[in-house]
N, C-alpha and C positions, 0 to 999 in steps of 0.2 A: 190248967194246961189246955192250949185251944190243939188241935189235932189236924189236921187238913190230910185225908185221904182219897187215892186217885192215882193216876199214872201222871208221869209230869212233860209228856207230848202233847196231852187232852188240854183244845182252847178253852175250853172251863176251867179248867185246873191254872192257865196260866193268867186267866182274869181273876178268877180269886186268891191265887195270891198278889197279885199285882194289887188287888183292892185292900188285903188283909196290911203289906208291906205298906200302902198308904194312908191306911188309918192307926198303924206304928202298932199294930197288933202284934205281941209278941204269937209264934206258931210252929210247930213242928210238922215237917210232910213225911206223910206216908205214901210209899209209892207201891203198890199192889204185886208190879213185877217184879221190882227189886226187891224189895221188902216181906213179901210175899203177906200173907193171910192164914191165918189158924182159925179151927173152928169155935174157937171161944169169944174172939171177937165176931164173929158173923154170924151168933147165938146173940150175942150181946146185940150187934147194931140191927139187926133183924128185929129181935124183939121190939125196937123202940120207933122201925122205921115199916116194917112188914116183908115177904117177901116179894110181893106184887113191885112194890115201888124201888125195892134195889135190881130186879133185872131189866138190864137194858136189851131189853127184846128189838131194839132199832138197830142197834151195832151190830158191825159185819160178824165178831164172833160168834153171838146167838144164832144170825141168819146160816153159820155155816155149818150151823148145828148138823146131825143126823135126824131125823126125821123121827127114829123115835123118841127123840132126845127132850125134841118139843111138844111132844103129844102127850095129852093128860099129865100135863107139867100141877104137883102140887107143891108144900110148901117143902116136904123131905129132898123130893126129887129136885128141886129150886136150889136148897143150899146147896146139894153135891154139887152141881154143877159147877156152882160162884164158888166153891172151893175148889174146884176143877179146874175149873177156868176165870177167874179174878179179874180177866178185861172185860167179863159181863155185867160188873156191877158198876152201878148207875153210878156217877161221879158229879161232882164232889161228895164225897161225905164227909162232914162237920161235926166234928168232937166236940161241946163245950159245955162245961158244968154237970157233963154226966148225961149229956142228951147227944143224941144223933139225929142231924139233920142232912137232907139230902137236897141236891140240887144248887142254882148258885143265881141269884140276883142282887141286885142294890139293895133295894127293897129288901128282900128275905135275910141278909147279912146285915142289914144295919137294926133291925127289930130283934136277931139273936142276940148282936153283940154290943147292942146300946151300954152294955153297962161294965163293960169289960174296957 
């Protein structure tokens, strides 16, 4: 089962399914706000992607952080937040064969899902 998680406003999110629906990928979306997030998944995709690489410390909701919110951010204090707050993590993330991948190009989509 391929996974596609993210909010479904995000123009990432809407180019890769746009790419997933045209290479006849079958996919189920996950949408962070609607759907919301537990901590067992973001144990699980953490593990596989880091904490570094799932906050999006460029979006407005990181930046509207609290100050101390952002200071000596580790990897504890990193998930509360992305369970806290779920529109800071990096999007897309890609469910497939038991791996999580982040992010979304031609390129990087078509070397995951060559075989799919």
């Amino acid at each position: 089962m391929t996974i596609l998680f993210g909010i479904k406003n995000c123009d990432t999110i809407k180019k890769a399914k746009t790419w997933l629906t045209e290479k006849q990928i079958p996919f189920q979306f996950h949408d962070y706000r609607q759907d919301g997030i537990d901590q067992a998944w973001l144990h699980a995709a953490e593990k596989h992607l880091g904490w570094e690489v799932m906050l999006n410390k460029k979006g407005t909701t990181y930046r509207q952080l609290p100050e101390e919110d952002r200071v000596a951010l580790d990897r504890e204090k990193a998930l509360a937040l992305l369970l806290r707050q779920p529109a800071m993590i990096k999007r897309p993330i890609l469910f497939v064969d038991n791996h999580y991948y982040c992010g979304f190009s031609d390129k990087q989509y078509n070397e995951i899902l060559a075989n799919e």
